[in-house]
C-alpha positions as CSV (number, residue, x, y, z in Angstrom):
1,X,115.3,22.2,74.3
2,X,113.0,25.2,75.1
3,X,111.4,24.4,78.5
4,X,107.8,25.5,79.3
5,X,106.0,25.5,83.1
6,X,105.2,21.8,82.7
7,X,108.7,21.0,81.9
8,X,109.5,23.2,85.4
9,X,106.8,21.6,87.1
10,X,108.1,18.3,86.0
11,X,111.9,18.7,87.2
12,X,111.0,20.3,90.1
13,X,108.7,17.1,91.0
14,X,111.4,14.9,90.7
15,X,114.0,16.9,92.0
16,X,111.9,17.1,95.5
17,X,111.4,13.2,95.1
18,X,114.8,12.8,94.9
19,X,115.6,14.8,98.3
20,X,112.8,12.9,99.4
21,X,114.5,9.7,99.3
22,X,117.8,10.8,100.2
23,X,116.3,12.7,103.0
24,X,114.7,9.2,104.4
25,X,116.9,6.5,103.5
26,X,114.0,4.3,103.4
27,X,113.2,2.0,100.0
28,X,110.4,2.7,98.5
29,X,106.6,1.3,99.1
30,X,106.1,-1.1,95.7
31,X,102.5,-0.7,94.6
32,X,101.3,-2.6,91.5
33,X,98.4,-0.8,88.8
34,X,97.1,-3.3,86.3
35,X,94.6,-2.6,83.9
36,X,94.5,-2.2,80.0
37,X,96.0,0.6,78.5
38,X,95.4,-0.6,75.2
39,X,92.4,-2.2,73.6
40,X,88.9,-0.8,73.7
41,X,88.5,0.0,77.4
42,X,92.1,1.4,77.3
43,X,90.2,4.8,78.5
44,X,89.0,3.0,82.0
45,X,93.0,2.0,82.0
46,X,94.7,5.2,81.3
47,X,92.3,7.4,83.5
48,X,93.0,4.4,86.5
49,X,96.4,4.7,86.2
50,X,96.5,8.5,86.2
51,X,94.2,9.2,89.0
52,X,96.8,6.2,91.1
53,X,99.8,8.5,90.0
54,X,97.9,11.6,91.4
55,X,97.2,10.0,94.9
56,X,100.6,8.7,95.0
57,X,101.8,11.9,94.3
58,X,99.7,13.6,97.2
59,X,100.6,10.8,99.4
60,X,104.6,11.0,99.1
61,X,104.4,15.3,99.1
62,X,102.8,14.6,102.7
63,X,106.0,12.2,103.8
64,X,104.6,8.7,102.4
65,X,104.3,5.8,104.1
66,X,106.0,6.6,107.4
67,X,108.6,8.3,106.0
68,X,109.4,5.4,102.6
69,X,107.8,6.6,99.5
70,X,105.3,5.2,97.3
71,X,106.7,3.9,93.8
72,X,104.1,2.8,91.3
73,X,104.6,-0.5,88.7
74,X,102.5,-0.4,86.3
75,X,101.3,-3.5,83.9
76,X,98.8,-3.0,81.0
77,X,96.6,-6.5,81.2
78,X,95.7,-5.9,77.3
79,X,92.0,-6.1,78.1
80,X,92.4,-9.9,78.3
81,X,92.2,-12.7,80.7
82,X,95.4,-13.9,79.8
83,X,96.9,-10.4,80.2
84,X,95.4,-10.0,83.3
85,X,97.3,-13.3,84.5
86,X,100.3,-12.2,83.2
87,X,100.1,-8.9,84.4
88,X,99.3,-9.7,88.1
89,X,102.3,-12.1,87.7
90,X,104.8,-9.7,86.7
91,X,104.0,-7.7,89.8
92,X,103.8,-10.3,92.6
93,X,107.2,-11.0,91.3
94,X,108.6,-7.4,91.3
95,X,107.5,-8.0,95.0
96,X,104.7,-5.0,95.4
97,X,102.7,-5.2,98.9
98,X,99.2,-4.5,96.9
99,X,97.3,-4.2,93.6
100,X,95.1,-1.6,92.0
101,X,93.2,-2.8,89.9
102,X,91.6,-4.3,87.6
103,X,89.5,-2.3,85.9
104,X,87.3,-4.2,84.6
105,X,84.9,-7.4,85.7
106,X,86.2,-9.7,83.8
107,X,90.2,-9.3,84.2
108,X,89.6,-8.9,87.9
109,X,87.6,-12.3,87.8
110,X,90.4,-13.8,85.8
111,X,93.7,-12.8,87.9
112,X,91.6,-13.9,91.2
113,X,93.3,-17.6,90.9
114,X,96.3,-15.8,90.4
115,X,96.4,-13.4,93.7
116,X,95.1,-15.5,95.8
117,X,97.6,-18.5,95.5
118,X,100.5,-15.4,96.0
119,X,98.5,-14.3,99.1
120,X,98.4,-10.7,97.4
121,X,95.6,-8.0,97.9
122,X,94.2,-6.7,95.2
123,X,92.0,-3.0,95.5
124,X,90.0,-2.4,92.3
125,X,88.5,0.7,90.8
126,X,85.9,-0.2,89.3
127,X,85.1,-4.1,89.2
128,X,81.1,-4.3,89.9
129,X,79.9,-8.0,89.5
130,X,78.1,-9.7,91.6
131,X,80.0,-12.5,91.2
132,X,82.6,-11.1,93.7
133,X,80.3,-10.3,96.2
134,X,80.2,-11.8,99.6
135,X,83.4,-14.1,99.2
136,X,86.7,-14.0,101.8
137,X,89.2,-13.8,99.4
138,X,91.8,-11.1,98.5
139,X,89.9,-9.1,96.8
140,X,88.5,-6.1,98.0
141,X,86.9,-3.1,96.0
142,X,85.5,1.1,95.9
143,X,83.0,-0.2,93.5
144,X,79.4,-1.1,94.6
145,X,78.7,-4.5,93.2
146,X,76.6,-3.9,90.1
147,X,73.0,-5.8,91.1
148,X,71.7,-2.4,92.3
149,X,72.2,-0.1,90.2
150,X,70.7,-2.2,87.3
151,X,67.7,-2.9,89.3
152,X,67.5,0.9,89.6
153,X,68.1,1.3,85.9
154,X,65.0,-0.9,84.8
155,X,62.5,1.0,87.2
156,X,63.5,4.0,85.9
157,X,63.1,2.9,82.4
158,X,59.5,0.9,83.3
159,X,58.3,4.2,85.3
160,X,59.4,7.3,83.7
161,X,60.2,6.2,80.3
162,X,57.3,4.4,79.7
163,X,59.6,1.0,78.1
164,X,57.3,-2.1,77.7
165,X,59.6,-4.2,75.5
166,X,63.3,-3.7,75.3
167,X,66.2,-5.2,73.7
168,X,69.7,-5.7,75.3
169,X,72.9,-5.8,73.6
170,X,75.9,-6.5,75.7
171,X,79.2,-7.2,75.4
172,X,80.1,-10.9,75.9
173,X,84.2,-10.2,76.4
174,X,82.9,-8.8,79.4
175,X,80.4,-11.6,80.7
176,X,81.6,-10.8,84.3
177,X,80.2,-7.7,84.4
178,X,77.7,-7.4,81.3
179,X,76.0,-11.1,81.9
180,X,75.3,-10.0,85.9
181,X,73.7,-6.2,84.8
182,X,72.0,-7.7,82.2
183,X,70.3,-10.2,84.7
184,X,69.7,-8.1,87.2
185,X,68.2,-5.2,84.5
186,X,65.7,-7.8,83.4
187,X,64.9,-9.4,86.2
188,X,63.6,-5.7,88.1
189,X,62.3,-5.0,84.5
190,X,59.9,-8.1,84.4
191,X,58.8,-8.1,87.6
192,X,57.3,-4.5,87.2
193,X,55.5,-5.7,84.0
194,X,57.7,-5.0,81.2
195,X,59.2,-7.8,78.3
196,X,62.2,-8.7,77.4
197,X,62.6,-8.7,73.1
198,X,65.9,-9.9,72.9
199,X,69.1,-10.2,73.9
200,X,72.1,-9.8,71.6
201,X,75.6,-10.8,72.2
202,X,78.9,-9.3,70.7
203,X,82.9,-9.5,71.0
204,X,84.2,-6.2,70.8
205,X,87.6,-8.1,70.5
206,X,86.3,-9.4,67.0
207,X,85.7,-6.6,65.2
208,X,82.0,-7.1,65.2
209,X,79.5,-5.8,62.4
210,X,76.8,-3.9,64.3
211,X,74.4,-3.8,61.2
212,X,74.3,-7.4,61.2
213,X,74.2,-7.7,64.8
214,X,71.3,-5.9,64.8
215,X,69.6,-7.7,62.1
216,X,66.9,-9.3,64.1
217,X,65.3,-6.1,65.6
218,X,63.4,-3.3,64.1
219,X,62.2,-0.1,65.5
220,X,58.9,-0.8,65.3
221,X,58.9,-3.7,68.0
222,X,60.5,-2.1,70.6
223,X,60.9,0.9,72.6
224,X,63.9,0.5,74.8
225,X,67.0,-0.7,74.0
226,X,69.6,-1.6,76.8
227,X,73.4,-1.0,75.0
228,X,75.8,-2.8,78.0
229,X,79.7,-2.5,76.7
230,X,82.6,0.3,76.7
231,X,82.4,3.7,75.9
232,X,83.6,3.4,72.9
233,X,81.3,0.5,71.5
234,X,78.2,2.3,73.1
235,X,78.8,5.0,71.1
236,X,79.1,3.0,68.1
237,X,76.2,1.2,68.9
238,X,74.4,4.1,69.5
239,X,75.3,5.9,66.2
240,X,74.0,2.3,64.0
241,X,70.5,2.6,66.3
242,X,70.5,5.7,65.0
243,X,71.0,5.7,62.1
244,X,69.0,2.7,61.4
245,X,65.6,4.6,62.5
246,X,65.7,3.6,66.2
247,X,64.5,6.5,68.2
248,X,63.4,5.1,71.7
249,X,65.0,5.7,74.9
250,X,68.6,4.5,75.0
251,X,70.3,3.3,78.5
252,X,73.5,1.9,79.1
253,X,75.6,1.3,82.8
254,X,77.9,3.2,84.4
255,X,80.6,1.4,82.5
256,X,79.8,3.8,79.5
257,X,80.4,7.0,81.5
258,X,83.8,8.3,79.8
259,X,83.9,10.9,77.5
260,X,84.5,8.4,75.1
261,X,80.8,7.9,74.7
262,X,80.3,11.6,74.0
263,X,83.4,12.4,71.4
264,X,82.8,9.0,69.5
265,X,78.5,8.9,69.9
266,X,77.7,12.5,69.6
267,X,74.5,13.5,68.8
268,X,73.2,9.9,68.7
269,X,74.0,9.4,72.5
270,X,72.0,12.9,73.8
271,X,69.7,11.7,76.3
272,X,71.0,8.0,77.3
273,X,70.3,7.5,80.7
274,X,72.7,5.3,83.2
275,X,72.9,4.9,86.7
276,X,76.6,5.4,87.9
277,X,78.5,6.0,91.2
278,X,80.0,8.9,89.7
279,X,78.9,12.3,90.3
280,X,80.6,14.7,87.5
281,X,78.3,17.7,88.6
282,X,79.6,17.6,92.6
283,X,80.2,20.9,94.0
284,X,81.8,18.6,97.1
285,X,85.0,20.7,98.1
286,X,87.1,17.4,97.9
287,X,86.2,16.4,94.4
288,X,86.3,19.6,93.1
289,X,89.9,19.8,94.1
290,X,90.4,16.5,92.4
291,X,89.0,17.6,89.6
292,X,91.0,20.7,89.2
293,X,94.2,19.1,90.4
294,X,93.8,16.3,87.1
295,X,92.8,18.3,85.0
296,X,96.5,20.6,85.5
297,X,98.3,17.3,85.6
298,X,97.3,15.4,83.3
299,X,95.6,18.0,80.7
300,X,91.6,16.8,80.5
301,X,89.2,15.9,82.9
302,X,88.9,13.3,84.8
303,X,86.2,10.5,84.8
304,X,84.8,8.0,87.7
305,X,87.4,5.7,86.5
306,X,90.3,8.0,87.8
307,X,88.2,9.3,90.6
308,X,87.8,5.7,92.0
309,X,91.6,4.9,91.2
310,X,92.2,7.9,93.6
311,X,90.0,7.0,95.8
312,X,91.4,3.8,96.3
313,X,95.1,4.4,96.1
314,X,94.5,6.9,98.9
315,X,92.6,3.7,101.0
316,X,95.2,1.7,100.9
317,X,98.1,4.2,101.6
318,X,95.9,5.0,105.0
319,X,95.9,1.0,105.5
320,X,99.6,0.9,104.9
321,X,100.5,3.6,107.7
322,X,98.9,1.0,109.9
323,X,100.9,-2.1,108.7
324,X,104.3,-0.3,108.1
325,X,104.6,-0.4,104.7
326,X,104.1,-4.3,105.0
327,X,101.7,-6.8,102.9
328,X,101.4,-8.8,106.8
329,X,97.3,-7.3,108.4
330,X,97.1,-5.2,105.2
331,X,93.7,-6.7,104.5
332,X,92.6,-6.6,108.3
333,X,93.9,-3.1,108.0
334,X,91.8,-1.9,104.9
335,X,88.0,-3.9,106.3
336,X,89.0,-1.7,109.5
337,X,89.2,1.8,108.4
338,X,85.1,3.1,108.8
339,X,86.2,6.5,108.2
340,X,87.2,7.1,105.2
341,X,86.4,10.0,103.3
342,X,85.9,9.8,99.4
343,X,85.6,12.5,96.8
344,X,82.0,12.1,97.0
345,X,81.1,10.5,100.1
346,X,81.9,8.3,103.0
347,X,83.1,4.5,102.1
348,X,83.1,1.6,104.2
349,X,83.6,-1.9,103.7
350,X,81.6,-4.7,104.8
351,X,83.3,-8.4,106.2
352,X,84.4,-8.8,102.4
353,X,85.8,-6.3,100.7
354,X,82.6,-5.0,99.3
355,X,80.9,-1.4,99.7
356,X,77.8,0.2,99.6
357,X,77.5,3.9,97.8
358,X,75.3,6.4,97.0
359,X,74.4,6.0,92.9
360,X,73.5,9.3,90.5
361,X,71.2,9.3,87.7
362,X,72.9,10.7,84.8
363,X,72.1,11.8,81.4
364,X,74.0,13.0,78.3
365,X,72.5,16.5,77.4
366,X,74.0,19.4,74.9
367,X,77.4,17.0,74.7
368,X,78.0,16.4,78.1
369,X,77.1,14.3,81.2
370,X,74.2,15.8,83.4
371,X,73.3,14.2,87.1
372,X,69.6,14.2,86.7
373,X,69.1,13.2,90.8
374,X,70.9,10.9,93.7
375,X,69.2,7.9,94.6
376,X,70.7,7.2,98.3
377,X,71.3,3.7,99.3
């Protein structure tokens, strides 16, 4: 076997994790990762997981959790609500103190029966519907709930895009998350004098036929279109617009900001605007070294779905240095820390888990994602 520096850099990883243990005598933290690692949001998934390893990895170089290592089970929820049962299930019985995860709305919204009969915490990413917000449970989140930054989306699309009628097309596999932006889009969109055409519904677990889906539109009675679903099927979306004669503005959610949108939509997604939480263009000392530290682990950049995993893995290893190690006040632990630093800012929960950050206007422009301004909260 011919060994290269990654190889090196591998060995010598585990071989200091191995001292490491032996050095402390401690077992291990358990920490559980769901979230799909196959399927069509298996890039919000892999980059989760990844940007988790990389905080853990940070975490246990400094001396872990008092001295006992972090060790990372991960599940793949398939993208399903089933999966996301099973998944959660798998890992309350492997005994892990917390979750990360899930990565998206509608998994999180499905395991929640399933976390809080075990009592176990769960930390997401990058769940953002409103339907979590402002409940006492055990779930607890990095991810502004969703409301605002749709409400944000439609003014900008009413006041400097100029959209009077626009059609939605959303992702129903999603309804957690798709149903609430798209609800909270039109709502901010009517009010400030603009119309709702129509709204259009897919699966993107069924395969769906885009040309027929689109059917009941034509460019000639609309000039907006509102695309709410993955990367990938934005893209696609975006390509059959397209290519169908549909040349009006084009906005989507933050949902969609992976560079799966730009290898898979190419030309047909320059200049969609979306409103994220994500902030590719900070020059922040913190997020650049993020950045620069993924990109030589892991061999690509990373996007707001590993930056948030970080983010949160990193919270909840500071909340575990205050319990111990110990599932017992780790909730109490994590609403208490006012002080934590992110990659691109300060974040704070509020009495339920829920948090308030600054959101980015962001564009696609010459292949790649541009932050067009801030808009603080």
């Amino acid at each position: 076997m011919k060994w290269n520096g990654k190889h090196v850099a591998g060995m010598i990883k585990m071989i200091v994790f191995s001292v490491f243990l032996a050095c402390t005598g401690n077992a291990p933290v358990l920490i559980g990762f769901s979230g799909e690692l196959t399927g069509s949001n298996a890039d919000l998934g892999v980059q989760g997981r990844n940007g988790a390893i990389l905080a853990i990895e940070s975490v246990n170089e400094s001396g872990g959790i008092n001295g006992r290592p972090i060790e990372l089970i991960v599940q793949d929820d398939g993208g399903t609500p089933t999966g996301a049962k099973a998944a959660d299930s798998a890992l309350i019985e492997a005994n892990v103190v917390a979750i990360v995860g899930h990565m998206t709305s509608g998994q999180s919204m499905a395991a929640l029966p399933v976390i809080e009969k075990a009592g176990m915490l769960m930390l997401s990413p990058t769940t953002s519907t409103s339907l979590l917000t402002g409940i006492d449970d055990h779930f607890l989140r990095v991810q502004p709930a969703i409301t605002a930054a749709a409400g944000k989306l439609a003014r900008i699309a009413r006041s400097q895009y100029r959209a009077e009628r626009i059609v939605v097309i959303a992702d129903q596999d999603n309804l957690a998350y798709s149903d609430a932006f798209r609800k909270a889009f039109v709502d901010t969109f009517e009010k400030t004098g603009g119309h709702l055409s129509e709204n259009l519904f897919f699966s993107s677990s069924s395969h769906p036929d885009f040309d027929e889906l689109m059917r009941p539109i034509s460019p000639s009675n609309v000039n907006g279109l509102l695309i709410i679903a993955s990367a990938r099927d934005t893209a696609f979306i975006a390509q059959h617009l397209r290519n169908n004669g549909f040349s009006c503005p084009l906005f989507s959610s933050g949902w969609a900001q992976t560079n799966t949108l730009i290898q898979n939509g190419g030309k047909a997604v320059e200049g969609l605007i979306l409103v994220a939480d994500y902030d590719i263009d900070s020059r922040k000392p913190a997020f650049e070294t993020f950045r620069l530290r993924y990109r030589e682990r892991f061999g690509r950049p990373p996007t707001f779905a590993a930056a948030q995993s970080y983010e949160a893995m990193n919270l909840l290893a500071k909340a575990l240095k205050q319990t111990g190690g110990n599932r017992s006040g780790l909730k109490e632990a994590l609403l208490g820390i006012n002080d934590f630093q992110g990659l691109l800012g300060n974040i704070k929960m509020d009495p339920y888990g829920d948090v308030i950050r600054t959101q980015f206007v962001v564009t696609v422009k010459n292949g790649n994602f541009q932050t067009l301004s801030a808009i603080e909260t």
